[in-house]
C-alpha positions in Angstrom: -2.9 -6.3 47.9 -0.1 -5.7 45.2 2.8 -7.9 44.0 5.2 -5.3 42.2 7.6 -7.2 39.5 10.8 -5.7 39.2 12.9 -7.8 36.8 16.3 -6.4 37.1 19.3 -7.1 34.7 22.6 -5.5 35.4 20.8 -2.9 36.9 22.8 -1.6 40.1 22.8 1.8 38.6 19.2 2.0 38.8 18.2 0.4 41.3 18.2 2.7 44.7 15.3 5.7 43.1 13.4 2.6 41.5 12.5 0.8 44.7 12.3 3.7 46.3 9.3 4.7 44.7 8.0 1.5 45.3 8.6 1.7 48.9 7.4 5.6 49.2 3.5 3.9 47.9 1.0 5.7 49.0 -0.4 2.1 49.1 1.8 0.1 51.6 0.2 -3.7 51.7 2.4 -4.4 48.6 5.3 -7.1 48.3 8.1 -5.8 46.0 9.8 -9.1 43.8 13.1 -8.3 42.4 14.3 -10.8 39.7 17.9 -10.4 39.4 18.1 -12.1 35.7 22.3 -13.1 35.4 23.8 -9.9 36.2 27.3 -9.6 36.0 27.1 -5.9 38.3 26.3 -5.4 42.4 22.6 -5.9 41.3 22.1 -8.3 44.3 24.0 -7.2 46.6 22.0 -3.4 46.3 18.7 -5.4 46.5 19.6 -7.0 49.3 20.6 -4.1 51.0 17.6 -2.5 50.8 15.5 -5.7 51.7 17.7 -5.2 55.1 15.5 -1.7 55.5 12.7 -3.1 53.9 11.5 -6.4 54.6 8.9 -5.8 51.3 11.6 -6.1 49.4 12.5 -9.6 48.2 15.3 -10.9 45.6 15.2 -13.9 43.8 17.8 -14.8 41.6 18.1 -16.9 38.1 20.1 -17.4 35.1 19.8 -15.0 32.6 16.5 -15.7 30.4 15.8 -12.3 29.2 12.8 -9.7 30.3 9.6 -11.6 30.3 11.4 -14.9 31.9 11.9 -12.5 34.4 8.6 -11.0 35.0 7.1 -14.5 34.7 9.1 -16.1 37.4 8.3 -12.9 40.0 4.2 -13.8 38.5 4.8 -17.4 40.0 6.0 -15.9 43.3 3.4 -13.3 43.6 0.9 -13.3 46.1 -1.0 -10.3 45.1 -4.4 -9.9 44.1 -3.3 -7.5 41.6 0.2 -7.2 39.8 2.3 -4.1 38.5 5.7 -5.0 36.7 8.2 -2.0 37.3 11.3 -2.0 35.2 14.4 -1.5 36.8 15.2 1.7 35.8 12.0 3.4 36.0 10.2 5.1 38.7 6.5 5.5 40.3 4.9 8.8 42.1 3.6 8.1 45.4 -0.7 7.6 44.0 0.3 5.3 41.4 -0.6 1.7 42.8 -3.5 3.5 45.2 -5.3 5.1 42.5 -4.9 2.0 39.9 -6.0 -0.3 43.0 -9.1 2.0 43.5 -10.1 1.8 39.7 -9.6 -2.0 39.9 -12.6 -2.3 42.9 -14.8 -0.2 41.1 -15.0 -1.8 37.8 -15.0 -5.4 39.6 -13.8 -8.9 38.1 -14.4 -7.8 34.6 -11.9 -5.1 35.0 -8.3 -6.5 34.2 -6.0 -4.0 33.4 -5.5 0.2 34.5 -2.8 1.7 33.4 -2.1 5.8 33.8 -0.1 8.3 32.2 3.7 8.8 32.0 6.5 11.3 31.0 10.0 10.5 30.1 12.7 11.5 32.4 16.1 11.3 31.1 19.6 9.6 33.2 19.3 12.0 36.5 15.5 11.6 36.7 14.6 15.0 35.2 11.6 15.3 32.6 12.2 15.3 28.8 8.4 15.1 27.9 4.7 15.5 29.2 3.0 12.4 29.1 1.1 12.1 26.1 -2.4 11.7 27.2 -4.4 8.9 26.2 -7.7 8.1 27.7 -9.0 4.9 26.0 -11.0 2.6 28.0 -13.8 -0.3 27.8 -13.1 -3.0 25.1 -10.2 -1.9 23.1 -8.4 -4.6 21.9 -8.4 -3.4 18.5 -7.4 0.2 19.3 -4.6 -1.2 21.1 -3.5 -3.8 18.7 -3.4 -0.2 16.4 -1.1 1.5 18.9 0.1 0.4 21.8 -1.6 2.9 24.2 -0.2 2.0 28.0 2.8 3.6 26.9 5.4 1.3 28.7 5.6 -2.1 30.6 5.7 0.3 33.9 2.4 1.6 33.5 -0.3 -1.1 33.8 -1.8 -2.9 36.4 -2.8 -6.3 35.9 -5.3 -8.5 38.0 -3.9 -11.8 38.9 -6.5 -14.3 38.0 -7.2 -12.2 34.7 -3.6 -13.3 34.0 -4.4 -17.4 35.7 -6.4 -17.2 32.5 -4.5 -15.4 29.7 -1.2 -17.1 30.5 2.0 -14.9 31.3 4.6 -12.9 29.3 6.3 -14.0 26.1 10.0 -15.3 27.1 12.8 -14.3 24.9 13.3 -17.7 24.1 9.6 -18.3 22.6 10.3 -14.8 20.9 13.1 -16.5 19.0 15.8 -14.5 20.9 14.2 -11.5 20.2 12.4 -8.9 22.7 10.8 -5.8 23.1 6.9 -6.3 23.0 6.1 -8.9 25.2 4.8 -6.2 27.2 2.4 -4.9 24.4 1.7 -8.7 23.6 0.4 -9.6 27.3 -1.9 -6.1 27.3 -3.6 -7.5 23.9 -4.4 -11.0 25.2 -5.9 -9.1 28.6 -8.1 -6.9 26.4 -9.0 -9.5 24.0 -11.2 -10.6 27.6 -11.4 -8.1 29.8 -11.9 -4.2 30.1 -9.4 -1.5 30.3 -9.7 1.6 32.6 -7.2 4.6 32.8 -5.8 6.3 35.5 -6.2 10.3 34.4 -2.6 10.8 36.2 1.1 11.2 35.5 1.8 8.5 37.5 5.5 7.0 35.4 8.6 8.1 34.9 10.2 6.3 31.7 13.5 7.1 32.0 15.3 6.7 28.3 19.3 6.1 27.8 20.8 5.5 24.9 21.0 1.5 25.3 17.9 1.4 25.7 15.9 -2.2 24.2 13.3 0.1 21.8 16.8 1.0 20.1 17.3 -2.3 18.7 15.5 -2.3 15.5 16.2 -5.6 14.4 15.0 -7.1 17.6 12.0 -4.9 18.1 10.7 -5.8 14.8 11.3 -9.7 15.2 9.5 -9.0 18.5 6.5 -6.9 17.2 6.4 -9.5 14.3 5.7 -12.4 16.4 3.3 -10.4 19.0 0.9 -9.4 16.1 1.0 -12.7 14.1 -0.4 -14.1 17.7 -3.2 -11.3 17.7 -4.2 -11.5 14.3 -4.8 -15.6 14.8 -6.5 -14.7 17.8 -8.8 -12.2 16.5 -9.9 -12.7 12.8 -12.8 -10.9 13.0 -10.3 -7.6 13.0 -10.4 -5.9 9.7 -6.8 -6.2 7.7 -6.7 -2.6 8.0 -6.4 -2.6 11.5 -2.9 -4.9 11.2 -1.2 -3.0 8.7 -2.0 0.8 9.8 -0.6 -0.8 13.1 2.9 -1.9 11.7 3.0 1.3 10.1 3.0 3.1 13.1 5.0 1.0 15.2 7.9 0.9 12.7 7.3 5.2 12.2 7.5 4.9 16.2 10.8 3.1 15.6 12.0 5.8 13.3 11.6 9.0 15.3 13.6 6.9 18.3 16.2 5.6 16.2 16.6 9.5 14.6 16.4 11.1 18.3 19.3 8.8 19.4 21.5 8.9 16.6 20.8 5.3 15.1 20.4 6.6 11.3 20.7 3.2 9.6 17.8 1.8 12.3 16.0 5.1 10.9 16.3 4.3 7.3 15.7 0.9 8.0 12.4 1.7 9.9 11.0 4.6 7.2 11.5 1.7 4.4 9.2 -0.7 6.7 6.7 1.3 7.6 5.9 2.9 4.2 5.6 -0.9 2.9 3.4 -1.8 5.5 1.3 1.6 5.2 1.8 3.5 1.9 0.0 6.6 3.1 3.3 7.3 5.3 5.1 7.8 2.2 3.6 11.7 2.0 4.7 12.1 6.1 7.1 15.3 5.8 8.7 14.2 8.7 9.6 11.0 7.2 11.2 12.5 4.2 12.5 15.2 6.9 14.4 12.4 9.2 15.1 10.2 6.1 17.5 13.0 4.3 19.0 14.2 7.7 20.1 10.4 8.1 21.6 10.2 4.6 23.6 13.4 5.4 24.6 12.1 8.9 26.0 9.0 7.7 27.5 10.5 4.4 29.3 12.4 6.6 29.6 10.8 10.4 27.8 13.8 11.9 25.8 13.0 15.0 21.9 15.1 15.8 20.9 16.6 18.9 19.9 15.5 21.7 16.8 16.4 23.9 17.0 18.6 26.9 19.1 16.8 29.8 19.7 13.5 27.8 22.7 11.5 28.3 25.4 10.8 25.6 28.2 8.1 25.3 30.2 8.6 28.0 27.4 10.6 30.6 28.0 13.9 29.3 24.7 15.7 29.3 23.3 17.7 26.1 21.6 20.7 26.1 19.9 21.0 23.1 16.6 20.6 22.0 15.3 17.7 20.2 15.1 18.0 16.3 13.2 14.4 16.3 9.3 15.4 17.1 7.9 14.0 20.6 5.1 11.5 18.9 5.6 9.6 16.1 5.6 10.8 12.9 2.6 8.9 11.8 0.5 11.0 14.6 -1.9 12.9 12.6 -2.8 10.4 10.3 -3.5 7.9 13.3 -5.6 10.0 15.7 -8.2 10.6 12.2 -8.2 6.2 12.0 -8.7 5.8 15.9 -11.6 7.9 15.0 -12.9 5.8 12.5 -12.5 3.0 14.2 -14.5 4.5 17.2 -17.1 5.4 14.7 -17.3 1.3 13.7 -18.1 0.5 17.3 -20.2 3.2 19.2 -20.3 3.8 23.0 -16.4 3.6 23.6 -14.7 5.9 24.8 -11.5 7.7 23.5 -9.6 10.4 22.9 
């Protein structure tokens, strides 16, 4: 019934809870294809291990080629009707592929992607946030080209033949060597011809360490760069609005991570960007908040806080609060556009 797509880079550490949760489906017709792309670490040797327990369990390996190579080459293996990529260090609840599966059947062919709710979890697997509830479904492309929704590349579910027609993940190759939003860039060409359905569950858990890919600005941005040229030639009925409140709030998303983890430069870096894509952002408090605590950090090597159970260099765990909010710091201004963008295009729904 379901191909999960585990693409798996140096990712021993991980491994064991991940496919775990994979195996411990509530839903157990599913084949589990892990992509070990060029690690240097036990990575196959764990998988394989575990395929000896589980026969669902398969490993294929290749040279390194970056995320989406990976994802793409498990795609070509798959024999699913439906597909659900699952990165390596993240982890399913037991309902997750039955309740997405069920959603699937009842919207029928025209129904190509469900994805459901999820909450952070930090290096030991406990919870940093609530999920952040979105409930957006029906045609949505532009909503999602606005913000990117699903959350995570763990959260949808793809049909297969909706993806025979809308072609597969960006590689890191086509992305110029960068990556990050190939993920967000496959959901928009699925949208752009098919509906979207939500699973009202926390169904994730998007575990977040401190090398994690979001935290590479420069990358990211290449990557989000590319993925919305794409959209915008593919869509040029979209208003222009809809393209630059987007960048503004993907690079504010960028600057609440980079503050959180200690990355002021990518902070400063990210404020400048997205008040040039979306001036309003300039009056955000919690830009010019995050901005001067990043000048006084670097002036004078200081480090921020970390949230609740996060891991620091070296594994030690911090526990203190987050200073950095939860959402974005464009949040407020966002939810009153989503709005107005609902208002464009009655009978959606939203929230």
């Amino acid at each position: 019934m379901v191909t999960v797509l585990v693409p798996a880079h140096n990712a021993a550490r991980w491994l064991p809870p991940t496919l775990k949760s994979a195996c411990s489906q509530t839903l157990q017709a599913i084949e589990i294809l892990v992509v070990d792309d060029g690690s240097k670490d036990d990575t196959a040797a764990v998988v394989e291990a575990l395929a000896s327990v589980d026969p669902r369990i398969r490993l294929i390996r290749q040279a390194n080629a970056g995320v989406g190579a990976a994802r793409n080459t498990a795609i070509l293996a798959a024999r699913g009707k439906y597909l659900a990529p699952l990165d390596a260090d993240d982890i399913w609840y037991p309902e997750k592929l039955e309740l997405q599966v069920r959603a699937m059947e009842e919207g029928g062919e025209s129904r190509g992607l469900v994805y459901c709710w999820s909450e952070k979890i930090d290096s030991e697997g406990r919870k940093i946030t609530d999920a952040h509830p979105f409930e957006i479904e029906g045609s949505v492309v532009d909503l999602l080209i606005l913000r990117n929704f699903i959350g995570n590349a763990s959260s949808p579910m793809f049909r297969a033949s909706a993806l025979a027609e809308t072609g597969l993940y960006l590689t890191r190759d086509e992305q110029g060597g960068a990556q990050g939003c190939e993920d967000w860039d496959l959901s928009i060409r699925v949208a752009e011809h098919h509906e979207v359905a939500v699973v009202r569950q926390t169904l994730v858990g998007y575990r977040q360490v401190e090398d994690c890919m979001s935290l590479n600005v420069e990358g990211m941005s290449r990557s989000y760069g590319l993925v919305m040229d794409r959209a915008r030639s593919r869509n040029p009925g979209l208003p222009s609005k809809v393209f630059r409140w987007s960048a503004g709030n993907f690079h504010g998303y960028l600057v609440s991570k980079c503050y959180l983890w200690g990355n002021y430069r990518g902070c400063l870096r990210s404020i400048c960007r997205a008040i040039v894509a979306d001036p309003r952002l300039g009056m955000s408090h919690k830009f010019h908040m995050m901005g001067l605590k990043s000048l006084v950090r670097l002036a004078t090597g200081s480090r921020g806080r970390l949230p609740q159970g996060a891991t620091v260099p070296g594994g030690r765990a911090s526990g203190a609060q987050a200073e950095a909010p939860h959402l974005t710091a464009s949040d407020g201004l966002q939810n009153r556009r989503w709005q107005q963008l609902l208002s464009e295009k009655p009978g959606r729904r939203a929230s």
